[in-house]
Biopython code that builds the backbone (N, CA, C, O; Angstrom):
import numpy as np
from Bio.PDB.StructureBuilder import StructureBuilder

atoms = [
    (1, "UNK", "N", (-68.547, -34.780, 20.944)),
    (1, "UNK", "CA", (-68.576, -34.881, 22.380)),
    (1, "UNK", "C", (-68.004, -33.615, 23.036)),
    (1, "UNK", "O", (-68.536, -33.167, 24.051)),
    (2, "UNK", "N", (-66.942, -33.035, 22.484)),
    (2, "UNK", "CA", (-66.041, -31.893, 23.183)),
    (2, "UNK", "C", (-67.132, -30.752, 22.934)),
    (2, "UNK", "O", (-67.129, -29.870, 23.793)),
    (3, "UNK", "N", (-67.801, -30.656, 22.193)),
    (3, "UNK", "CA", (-69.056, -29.871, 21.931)),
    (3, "UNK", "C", (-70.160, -29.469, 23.124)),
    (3, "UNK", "O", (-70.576, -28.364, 23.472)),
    (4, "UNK", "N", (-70.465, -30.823, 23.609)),
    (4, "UNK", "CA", (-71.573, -30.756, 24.505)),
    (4, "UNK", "C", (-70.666, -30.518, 25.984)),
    (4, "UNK", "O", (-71.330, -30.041, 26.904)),
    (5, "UNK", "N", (-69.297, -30.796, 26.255)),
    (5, "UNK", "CA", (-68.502, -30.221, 27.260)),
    (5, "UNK", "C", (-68.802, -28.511, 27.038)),
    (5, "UNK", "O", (-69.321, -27.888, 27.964)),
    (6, "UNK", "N", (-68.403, -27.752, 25.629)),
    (6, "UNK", "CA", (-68.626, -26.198, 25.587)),
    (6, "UNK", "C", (-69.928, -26.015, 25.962)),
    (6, "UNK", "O", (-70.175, -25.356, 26.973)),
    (7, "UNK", "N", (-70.657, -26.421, 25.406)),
    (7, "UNK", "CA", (-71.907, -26.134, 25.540)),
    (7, "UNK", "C", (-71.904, -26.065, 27.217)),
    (7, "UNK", "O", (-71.828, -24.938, 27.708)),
    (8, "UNK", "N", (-71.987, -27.255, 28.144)),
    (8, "UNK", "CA", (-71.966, -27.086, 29.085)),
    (8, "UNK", "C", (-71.155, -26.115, 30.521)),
    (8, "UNK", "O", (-71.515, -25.799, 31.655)),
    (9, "UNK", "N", (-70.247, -25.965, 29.909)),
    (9, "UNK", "CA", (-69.560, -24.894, 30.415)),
    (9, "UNK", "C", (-69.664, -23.578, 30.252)),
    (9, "UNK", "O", (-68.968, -22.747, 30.834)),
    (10, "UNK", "N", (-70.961, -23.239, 29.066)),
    (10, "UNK", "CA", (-70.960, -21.821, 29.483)),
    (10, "UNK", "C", (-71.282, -20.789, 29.672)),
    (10, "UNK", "O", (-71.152, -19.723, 29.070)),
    (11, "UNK", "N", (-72.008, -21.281, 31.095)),
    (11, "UNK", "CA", (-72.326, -20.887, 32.164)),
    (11, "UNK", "C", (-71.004, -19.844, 32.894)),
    (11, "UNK", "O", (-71.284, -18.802, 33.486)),
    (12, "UNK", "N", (-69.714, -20.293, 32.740)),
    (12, "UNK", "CA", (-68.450, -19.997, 33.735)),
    (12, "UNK", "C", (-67.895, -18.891, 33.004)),
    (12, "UNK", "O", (-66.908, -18.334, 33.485)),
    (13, "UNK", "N", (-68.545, -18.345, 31.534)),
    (13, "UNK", "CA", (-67.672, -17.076, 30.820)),
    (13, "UNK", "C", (-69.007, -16.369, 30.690)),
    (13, "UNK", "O", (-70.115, -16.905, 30.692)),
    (14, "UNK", "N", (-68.701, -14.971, 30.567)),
    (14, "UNK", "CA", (-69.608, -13.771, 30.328)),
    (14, "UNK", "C", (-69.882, -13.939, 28.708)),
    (14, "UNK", "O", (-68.987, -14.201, 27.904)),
    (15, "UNK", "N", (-71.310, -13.739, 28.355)),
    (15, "UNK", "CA", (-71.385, -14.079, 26.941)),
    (15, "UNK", "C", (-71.737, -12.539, 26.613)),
    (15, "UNK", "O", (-72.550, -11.837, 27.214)),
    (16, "UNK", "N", (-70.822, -12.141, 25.372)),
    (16, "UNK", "CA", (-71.180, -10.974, 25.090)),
    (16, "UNK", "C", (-72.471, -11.043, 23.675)),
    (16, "UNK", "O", (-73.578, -10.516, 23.561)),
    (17, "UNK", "N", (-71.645, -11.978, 22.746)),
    (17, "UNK", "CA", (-72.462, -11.713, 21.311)),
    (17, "UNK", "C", (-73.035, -13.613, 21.468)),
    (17, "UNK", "O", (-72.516, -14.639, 21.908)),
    (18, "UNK", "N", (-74.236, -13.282, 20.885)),
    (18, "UNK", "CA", (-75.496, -14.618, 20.642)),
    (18, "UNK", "C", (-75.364, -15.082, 19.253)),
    (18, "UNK", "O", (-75.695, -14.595, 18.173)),
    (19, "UNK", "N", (-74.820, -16.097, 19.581)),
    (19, "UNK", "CA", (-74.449, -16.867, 18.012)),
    (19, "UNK", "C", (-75.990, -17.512, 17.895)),
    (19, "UNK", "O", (-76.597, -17.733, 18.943)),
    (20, "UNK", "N", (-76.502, -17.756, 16.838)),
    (20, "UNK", "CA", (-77.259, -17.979, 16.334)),
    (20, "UNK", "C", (-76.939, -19.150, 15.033)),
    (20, "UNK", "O", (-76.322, -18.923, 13.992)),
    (21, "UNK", "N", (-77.498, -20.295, 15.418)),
    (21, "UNK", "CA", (-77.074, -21.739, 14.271)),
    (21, "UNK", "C", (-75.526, -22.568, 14.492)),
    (21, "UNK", "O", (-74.518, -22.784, 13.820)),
    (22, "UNK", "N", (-75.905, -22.789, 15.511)),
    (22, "UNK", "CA", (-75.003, -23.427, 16.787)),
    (22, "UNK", "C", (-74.892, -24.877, 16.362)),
    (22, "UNK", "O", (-74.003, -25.714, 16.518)),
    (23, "UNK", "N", (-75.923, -24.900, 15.852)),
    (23, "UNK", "CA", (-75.946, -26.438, 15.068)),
    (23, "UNK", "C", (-74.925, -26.891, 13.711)),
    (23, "UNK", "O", (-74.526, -27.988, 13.319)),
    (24, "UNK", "N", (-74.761, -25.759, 13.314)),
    (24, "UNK", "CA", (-74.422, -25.450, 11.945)),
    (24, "UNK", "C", (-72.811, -25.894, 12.550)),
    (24, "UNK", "O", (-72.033, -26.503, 11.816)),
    (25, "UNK", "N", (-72.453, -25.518, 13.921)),
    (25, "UNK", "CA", (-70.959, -25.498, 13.721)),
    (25, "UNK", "C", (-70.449, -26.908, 14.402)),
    (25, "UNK", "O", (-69.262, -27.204, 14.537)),
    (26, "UNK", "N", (-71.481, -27.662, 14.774)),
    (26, "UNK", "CA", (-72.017, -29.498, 15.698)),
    (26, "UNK", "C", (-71.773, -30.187, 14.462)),
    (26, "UNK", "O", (-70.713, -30.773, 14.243)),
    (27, "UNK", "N", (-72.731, -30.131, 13.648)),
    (27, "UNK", "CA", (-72.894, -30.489, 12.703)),
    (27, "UNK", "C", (-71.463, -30.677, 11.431)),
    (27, "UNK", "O", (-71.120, -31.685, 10.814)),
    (28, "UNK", "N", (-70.976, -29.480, 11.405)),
    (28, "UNK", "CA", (-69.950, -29.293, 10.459)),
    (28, "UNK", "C", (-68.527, -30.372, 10.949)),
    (28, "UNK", "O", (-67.930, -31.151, 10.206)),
    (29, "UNK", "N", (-68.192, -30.043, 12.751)),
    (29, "UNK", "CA", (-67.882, -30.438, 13.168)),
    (29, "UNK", "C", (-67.717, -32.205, 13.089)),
    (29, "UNK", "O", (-66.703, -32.885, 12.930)),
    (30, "UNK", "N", (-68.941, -32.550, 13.243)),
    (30, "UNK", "CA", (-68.472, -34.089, 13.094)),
    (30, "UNK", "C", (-68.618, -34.798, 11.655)),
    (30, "UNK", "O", (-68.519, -35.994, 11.382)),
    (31, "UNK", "N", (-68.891, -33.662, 10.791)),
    (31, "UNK", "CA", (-68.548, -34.041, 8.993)),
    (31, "UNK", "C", (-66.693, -33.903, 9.017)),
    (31, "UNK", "O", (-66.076, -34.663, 8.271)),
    (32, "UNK", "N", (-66.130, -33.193, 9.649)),
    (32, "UNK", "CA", (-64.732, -32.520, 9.838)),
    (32, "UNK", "C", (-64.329, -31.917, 11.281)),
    (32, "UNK", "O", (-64.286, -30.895, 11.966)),
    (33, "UNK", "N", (-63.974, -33.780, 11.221)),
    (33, "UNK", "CA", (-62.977, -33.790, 12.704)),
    (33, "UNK", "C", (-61.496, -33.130, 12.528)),
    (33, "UNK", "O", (-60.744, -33.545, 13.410)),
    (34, "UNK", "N", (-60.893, -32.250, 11.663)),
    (34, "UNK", "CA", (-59.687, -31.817, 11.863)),
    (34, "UNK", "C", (-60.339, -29.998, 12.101)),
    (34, "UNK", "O", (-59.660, -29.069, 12.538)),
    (35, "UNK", "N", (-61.713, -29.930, 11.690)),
    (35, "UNK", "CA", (-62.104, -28.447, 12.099)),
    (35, "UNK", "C", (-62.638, -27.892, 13.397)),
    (35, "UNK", "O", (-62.826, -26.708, 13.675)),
    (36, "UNK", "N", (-62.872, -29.089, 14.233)),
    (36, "UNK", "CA", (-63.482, -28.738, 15.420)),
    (36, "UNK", "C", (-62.809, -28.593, 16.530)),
    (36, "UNK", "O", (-63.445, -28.644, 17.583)),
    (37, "UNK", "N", (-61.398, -28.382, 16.562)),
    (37, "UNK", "CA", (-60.631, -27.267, 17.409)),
    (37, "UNK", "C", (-60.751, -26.145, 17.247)),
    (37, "UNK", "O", (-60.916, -25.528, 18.300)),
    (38, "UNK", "N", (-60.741, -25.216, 15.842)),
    (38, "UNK", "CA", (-60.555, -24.383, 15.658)),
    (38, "UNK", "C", (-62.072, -23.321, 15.130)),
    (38, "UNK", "O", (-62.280, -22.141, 14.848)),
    (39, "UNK", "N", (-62.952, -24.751, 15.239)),
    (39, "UNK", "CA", (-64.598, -23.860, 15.048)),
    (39, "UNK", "C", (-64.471, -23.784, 16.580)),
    (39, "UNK", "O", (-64.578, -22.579, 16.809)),
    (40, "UNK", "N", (-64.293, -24.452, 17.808)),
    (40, "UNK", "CA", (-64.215, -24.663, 19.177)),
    (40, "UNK", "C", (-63.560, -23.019, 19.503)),
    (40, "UNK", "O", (-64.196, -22.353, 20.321)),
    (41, "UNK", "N", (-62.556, -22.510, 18.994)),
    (41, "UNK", "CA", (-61.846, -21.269, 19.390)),
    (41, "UNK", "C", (-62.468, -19.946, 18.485)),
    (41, "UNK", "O", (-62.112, -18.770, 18.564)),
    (42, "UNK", "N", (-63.506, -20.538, 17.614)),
    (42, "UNK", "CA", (-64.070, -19.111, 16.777)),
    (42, "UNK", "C", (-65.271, -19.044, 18.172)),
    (42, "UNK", "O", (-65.606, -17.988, 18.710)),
    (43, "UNK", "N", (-65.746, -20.318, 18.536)),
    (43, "UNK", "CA", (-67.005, -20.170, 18.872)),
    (43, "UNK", "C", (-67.066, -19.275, 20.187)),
    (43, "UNK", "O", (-67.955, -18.462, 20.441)),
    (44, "UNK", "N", (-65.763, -19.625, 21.119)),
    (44, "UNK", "CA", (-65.767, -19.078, 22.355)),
    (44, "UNK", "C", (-64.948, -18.145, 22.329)),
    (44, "UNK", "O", (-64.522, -17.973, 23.471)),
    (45, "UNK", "N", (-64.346, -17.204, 21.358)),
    (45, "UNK", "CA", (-63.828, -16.172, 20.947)),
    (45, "UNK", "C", (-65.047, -15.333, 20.869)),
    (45, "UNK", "O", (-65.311, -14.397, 21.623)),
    (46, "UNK", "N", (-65.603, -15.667, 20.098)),
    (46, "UNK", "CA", (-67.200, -14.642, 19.569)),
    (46, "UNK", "C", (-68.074, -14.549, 20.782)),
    (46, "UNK", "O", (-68.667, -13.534, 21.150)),
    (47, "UNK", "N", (-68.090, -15.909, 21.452)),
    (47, "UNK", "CA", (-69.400, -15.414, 22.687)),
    (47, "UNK", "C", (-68.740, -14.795, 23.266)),
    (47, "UNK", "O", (-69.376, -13.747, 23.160)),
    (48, "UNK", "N", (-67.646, -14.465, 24.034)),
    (48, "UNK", "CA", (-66.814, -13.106, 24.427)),
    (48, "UNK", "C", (-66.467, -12.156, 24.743)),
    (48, "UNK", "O", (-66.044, -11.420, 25.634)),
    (49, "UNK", "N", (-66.882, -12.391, 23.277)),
    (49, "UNK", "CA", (-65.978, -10.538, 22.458)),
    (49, "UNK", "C", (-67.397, -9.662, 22.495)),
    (49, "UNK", "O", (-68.435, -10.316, 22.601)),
    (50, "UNK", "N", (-67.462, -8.585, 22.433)),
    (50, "UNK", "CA", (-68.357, -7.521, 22.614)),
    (50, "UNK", "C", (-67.928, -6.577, 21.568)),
    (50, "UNK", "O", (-67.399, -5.557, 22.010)),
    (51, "UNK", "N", (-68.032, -6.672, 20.227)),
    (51, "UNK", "CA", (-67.997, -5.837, 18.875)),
    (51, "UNK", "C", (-69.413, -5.256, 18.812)),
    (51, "UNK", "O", (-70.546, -5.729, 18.895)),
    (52, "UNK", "N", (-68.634, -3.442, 18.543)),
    (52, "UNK", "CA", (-69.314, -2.802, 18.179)),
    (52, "UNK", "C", (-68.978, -2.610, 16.375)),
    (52, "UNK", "O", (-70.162, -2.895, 16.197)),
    (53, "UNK", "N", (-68.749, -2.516, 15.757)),
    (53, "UNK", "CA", (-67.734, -2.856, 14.592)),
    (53, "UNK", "C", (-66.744, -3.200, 13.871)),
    (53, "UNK", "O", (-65.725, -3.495, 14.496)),
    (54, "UNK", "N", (-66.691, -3.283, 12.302)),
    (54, "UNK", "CA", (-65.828, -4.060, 11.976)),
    (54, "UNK", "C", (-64.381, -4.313, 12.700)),
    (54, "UNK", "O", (-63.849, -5.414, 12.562)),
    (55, "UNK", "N", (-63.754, -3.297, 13.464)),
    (55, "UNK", "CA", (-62.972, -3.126, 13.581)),
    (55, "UNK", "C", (-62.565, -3.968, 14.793)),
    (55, "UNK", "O", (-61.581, -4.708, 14.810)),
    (56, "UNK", "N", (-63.438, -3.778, 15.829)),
    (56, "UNK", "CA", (-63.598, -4.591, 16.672)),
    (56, "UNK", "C", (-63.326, -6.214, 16.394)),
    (56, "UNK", "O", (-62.604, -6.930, 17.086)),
    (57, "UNK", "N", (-64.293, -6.734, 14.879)),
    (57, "UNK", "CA", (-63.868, -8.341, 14.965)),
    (57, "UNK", "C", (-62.357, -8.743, 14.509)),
    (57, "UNK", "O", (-62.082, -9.942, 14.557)),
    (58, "UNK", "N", (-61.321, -7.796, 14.054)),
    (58, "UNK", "CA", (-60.611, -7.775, 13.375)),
    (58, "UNK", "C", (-59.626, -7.136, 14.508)),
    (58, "UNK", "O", (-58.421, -6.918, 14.390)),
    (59, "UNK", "N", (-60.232, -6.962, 15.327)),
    (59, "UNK", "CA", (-59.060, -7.230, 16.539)),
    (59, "UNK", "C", (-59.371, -8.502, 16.786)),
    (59, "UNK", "O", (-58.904, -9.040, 15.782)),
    (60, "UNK", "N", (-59.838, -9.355, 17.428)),
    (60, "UNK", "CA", (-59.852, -10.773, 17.725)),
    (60, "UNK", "C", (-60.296, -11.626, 16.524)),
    (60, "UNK", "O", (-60.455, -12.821, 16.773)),
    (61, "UNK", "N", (-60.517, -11.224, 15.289)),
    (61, "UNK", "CA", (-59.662, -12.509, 14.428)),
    (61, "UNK", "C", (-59.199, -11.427, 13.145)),
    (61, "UNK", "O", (-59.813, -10.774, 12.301)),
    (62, "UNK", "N", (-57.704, -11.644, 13.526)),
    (62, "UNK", "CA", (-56.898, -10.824, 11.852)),
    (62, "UNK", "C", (-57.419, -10.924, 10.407)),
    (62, "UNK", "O", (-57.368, -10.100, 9.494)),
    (63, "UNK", "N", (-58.009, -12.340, 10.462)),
    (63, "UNK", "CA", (-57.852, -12.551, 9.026)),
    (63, "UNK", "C", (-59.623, -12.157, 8.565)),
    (63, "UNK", "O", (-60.054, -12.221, 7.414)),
    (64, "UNK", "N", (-60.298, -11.822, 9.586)),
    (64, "UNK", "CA", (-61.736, -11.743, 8.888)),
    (64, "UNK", "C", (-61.856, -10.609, 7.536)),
    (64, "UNK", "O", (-61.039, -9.783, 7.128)),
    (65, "UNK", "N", (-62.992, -10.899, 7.139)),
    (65, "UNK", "CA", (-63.034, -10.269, 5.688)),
    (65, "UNK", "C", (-64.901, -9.827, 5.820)),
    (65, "UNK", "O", (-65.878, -10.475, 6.194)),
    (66, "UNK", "N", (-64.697, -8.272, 5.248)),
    (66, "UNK", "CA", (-66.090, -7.753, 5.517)),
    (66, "UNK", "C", (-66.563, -7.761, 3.941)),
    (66, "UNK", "O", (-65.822, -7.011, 3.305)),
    (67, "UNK", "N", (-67.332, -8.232, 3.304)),
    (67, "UNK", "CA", (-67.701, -8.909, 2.134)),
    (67, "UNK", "C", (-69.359, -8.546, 1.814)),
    (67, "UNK", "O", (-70.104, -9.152, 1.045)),
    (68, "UNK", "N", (-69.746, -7.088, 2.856)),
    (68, "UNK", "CA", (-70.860, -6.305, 2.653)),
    (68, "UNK", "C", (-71.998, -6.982, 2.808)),
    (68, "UNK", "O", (-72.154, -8.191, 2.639)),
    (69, "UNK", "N", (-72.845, -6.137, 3.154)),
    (69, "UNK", "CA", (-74.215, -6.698, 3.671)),
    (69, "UNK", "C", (-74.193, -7.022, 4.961)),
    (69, "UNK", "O", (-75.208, -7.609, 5.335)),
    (70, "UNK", "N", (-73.488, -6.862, 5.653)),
    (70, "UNK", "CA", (-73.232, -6.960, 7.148)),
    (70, "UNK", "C", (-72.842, -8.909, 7.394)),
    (70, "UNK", "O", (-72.892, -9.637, 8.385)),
    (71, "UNK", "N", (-72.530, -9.111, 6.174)),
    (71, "UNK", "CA", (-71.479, -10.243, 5.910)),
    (71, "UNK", "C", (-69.782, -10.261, 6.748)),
    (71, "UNK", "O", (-68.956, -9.400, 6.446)),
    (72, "UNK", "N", (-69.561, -11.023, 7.477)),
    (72, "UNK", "CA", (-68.212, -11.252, 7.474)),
    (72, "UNK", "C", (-67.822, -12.865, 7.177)),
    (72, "UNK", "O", (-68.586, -13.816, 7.339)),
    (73, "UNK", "N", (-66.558, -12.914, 6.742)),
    (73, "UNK", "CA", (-65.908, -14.182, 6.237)),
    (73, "UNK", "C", (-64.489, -14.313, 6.858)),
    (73, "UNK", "O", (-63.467, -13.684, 6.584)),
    (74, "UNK", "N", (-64.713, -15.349, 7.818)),
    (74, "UNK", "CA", (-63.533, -15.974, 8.454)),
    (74, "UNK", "C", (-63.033, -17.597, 8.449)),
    (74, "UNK", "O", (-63.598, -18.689, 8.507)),
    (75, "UNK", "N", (-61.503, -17.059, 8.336)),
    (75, "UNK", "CA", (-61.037, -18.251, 8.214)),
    (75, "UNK", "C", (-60.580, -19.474, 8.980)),
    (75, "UNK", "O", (-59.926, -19.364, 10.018)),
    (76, "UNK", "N", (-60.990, -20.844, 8.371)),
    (76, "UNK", "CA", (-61.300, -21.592, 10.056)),
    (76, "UNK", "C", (-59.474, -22.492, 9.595)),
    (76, "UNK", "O", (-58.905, -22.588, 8.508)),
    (77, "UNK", "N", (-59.210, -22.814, 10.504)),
    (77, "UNK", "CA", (-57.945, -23.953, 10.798)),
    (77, "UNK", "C", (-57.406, -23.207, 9.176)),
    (77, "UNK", "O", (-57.709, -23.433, 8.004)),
    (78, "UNK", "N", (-56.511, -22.278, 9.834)),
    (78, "UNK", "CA", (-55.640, -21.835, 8.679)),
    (78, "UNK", "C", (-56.841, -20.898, 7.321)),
    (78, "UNK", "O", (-57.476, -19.855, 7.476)),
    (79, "UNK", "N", (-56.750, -21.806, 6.093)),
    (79, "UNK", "CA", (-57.224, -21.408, 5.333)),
    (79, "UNK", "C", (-58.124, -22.471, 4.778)),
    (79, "UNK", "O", (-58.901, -22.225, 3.856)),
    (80, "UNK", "N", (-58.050, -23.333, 5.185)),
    (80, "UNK", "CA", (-58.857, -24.982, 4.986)),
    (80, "UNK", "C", (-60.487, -24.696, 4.804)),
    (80, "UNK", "O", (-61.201, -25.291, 3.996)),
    (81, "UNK", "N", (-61.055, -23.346, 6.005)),
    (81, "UNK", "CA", (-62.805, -23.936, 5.666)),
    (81, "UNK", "C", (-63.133, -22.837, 6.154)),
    (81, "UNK", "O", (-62.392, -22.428, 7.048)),
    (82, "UNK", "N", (-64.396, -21.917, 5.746)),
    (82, "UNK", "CA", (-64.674, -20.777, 5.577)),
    (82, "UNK", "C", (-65.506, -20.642, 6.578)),
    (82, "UNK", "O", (-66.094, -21.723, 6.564)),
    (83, "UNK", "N", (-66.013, -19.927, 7.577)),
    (83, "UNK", "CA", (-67.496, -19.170, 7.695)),
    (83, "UNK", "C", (-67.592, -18.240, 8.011)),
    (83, "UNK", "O", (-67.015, -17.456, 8.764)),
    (84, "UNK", "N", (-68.998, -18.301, 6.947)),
    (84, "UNK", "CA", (-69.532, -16.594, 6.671)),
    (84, "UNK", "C", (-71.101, -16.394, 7.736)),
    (84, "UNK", "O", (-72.163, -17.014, 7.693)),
    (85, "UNK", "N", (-70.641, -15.260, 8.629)),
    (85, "UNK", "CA", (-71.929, -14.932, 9.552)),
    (85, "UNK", "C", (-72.540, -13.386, 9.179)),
    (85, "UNK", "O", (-71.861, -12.554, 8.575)),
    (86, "UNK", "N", (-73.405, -13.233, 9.463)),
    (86, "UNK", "CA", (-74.460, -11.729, 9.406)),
    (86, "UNK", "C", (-74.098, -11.442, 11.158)),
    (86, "UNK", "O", (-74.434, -12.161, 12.099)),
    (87, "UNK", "N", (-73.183, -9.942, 11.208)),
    (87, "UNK", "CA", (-72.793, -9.512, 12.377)),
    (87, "UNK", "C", (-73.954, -8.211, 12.536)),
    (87, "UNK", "O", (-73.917, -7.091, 12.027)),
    (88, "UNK", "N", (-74.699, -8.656, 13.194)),
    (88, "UNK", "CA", (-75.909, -7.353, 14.216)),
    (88, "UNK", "C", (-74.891, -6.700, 14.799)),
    (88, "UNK", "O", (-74.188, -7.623, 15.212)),
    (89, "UNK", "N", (-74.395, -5.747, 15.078)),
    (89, "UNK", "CA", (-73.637, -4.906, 15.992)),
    (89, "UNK", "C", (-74.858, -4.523, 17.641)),
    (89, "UNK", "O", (-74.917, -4.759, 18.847)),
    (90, "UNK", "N", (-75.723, -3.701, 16.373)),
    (90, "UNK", "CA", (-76.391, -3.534, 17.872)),
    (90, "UNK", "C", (-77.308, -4.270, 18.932)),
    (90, "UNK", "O", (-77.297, -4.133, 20.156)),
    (91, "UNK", "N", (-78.125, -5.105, 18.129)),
    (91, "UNK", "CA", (-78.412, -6.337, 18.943)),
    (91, "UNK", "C", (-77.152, -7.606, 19.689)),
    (91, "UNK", "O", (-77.561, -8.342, 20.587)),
    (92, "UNK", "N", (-75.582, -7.729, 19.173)),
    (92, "UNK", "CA", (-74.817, -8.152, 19.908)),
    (92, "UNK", "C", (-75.205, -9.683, 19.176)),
    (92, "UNK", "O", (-75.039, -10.598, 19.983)),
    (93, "UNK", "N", (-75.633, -10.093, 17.966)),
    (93, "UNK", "CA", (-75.687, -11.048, 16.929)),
    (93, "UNK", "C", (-74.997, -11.506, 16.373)),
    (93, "UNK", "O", (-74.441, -10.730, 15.596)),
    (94, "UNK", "N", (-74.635, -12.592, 16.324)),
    (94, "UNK", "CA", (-73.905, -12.863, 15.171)),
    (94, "UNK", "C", (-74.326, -14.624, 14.808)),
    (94, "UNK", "O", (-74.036, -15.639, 15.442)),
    (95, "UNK", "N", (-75.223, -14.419, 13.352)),
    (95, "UNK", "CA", (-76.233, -15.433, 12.783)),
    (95, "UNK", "C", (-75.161, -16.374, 11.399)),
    (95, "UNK", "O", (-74.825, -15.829, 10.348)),
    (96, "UNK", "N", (-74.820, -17.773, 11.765)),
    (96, "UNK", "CA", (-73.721, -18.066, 10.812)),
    (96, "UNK", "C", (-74.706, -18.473, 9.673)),
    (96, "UNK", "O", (-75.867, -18.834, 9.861)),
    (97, "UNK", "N", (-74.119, -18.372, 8.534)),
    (97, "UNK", "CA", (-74.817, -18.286, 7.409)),
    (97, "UNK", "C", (-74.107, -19.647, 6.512)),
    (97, "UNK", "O", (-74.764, -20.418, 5.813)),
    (98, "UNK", "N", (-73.190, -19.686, 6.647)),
    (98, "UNK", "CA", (-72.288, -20.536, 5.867)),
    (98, "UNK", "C", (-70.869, -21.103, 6.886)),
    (98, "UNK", "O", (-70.175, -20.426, 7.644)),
    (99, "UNK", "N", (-70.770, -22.635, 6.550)),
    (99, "UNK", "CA", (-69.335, -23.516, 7.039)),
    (99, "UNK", "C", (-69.161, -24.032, 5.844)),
    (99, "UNK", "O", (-70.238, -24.512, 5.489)),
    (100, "UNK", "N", (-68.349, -24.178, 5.042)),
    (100, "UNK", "CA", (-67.442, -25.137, 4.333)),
    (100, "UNK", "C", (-65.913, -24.867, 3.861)),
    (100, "UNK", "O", (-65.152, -23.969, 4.219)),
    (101, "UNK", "N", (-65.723, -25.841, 3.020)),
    (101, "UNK", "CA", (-64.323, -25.984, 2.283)),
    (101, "UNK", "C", (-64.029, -24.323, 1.395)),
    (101, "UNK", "O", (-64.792, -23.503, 0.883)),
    (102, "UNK", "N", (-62.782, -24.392, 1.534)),
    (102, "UNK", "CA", (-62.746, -23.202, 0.892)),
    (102, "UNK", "C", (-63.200, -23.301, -1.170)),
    (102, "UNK", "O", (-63.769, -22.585, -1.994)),
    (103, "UNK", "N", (-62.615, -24.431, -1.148)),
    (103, "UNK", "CA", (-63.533, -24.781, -2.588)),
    (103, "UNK", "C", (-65.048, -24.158, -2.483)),
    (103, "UNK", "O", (-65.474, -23.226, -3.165)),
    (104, "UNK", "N", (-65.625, -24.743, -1.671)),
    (104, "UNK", "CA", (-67.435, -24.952, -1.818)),
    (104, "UNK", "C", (-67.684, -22.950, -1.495)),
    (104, "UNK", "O", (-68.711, -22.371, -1.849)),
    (105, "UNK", "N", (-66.529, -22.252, -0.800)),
    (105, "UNK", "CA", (-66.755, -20.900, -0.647)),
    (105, "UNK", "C", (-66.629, -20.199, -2.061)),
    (105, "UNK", "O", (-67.295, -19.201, -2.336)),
    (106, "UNK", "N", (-65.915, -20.665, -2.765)),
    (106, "UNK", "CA", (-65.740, -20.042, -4.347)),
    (106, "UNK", "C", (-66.776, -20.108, -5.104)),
    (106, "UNK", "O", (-67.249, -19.362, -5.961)),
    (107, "UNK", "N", (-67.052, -21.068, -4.688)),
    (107, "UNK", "CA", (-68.323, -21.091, -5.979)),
    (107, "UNK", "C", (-69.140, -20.368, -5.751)),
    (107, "UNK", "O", (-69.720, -20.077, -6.797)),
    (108, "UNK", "N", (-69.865, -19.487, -4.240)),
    (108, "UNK", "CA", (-71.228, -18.895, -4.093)),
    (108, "UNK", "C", (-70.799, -17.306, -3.986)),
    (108, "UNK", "O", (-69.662, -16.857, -4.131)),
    (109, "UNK", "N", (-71.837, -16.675, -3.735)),
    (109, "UNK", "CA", (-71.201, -14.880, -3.823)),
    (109, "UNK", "C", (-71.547, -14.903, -2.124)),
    (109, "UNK", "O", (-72.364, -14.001, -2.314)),
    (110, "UNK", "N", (-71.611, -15.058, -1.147)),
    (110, "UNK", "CA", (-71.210, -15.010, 0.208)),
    (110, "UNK", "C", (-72.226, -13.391, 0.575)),
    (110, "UNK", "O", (-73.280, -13.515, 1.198)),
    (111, "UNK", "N", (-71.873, -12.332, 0.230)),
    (111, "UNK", "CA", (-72.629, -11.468, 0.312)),
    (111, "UNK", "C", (-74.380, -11.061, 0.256)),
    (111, "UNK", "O", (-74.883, -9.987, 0.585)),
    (112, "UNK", "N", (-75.055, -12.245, -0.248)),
    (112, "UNK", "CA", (-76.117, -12.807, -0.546)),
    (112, "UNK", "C", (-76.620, -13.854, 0.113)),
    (112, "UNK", "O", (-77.774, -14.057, -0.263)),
    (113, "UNK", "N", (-76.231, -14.677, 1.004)),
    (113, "UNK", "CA", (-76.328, -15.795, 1.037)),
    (113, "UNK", "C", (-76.837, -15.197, 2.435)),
    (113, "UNK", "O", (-77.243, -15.951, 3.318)),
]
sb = StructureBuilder()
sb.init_structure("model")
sb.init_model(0)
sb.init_chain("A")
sb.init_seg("    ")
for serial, (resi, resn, name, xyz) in enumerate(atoms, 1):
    if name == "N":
        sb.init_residue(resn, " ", resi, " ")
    sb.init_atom(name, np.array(xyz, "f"), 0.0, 1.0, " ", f" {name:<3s}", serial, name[0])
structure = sb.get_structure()
């Protein structure tokens, strides 16, 4: 529900970068109700922010991890659940590729995916 409130609201913030698989983070969300505060603060952090590179996402989130291929990997509610997006710089993209447990992140090579 707090979902379709963001959604609706935003209209009222300047969107810099176009997330792409919006579903992916709805979805994850009501599999893991203790993650959807903190997918809630990646999501409206990123529409935002206006990164031109790495450096840029790593001012507004410390802990991201550049894992090549124009892969980044950030960490959601602490260290609890992963996602990995494909950051376009110059189109202003950012396409999520992967949400889960940090278990289910070990097992795949993230850079590929």
């Amino acid at each position: 529900m707090y979902f379709e409130i963001l959604f609706l609201s935003l209209h009222q913030i300047i969107i810099k970068m176009r997330i792409i698989d919006q579903k992916a983070i709805k979805s994850f969300s009501n599999k893991h109700k203790d993650a959807e505060t903190a997918l809630q603060d990646w999501y409206y952090k990123t529409l935002k922010a206006d990164w031109d590179c790495f450096a840029d996402i790593k001012s507004s989130f410390n802990t991201v991890d550049s894992v090549g291929n124009k892969r980044y990997v950030f960490n959601i509610k602490g260290n609890d659940y992963r996602l990995v997006a494909i950051v376009l710089f110059s189109i202003k993209m950012v396409y999520i590729r992967f949400i889960g447990t940090h278990k289910e992140y070990e097992k795949m090579d993230c850079s590929k995916i």
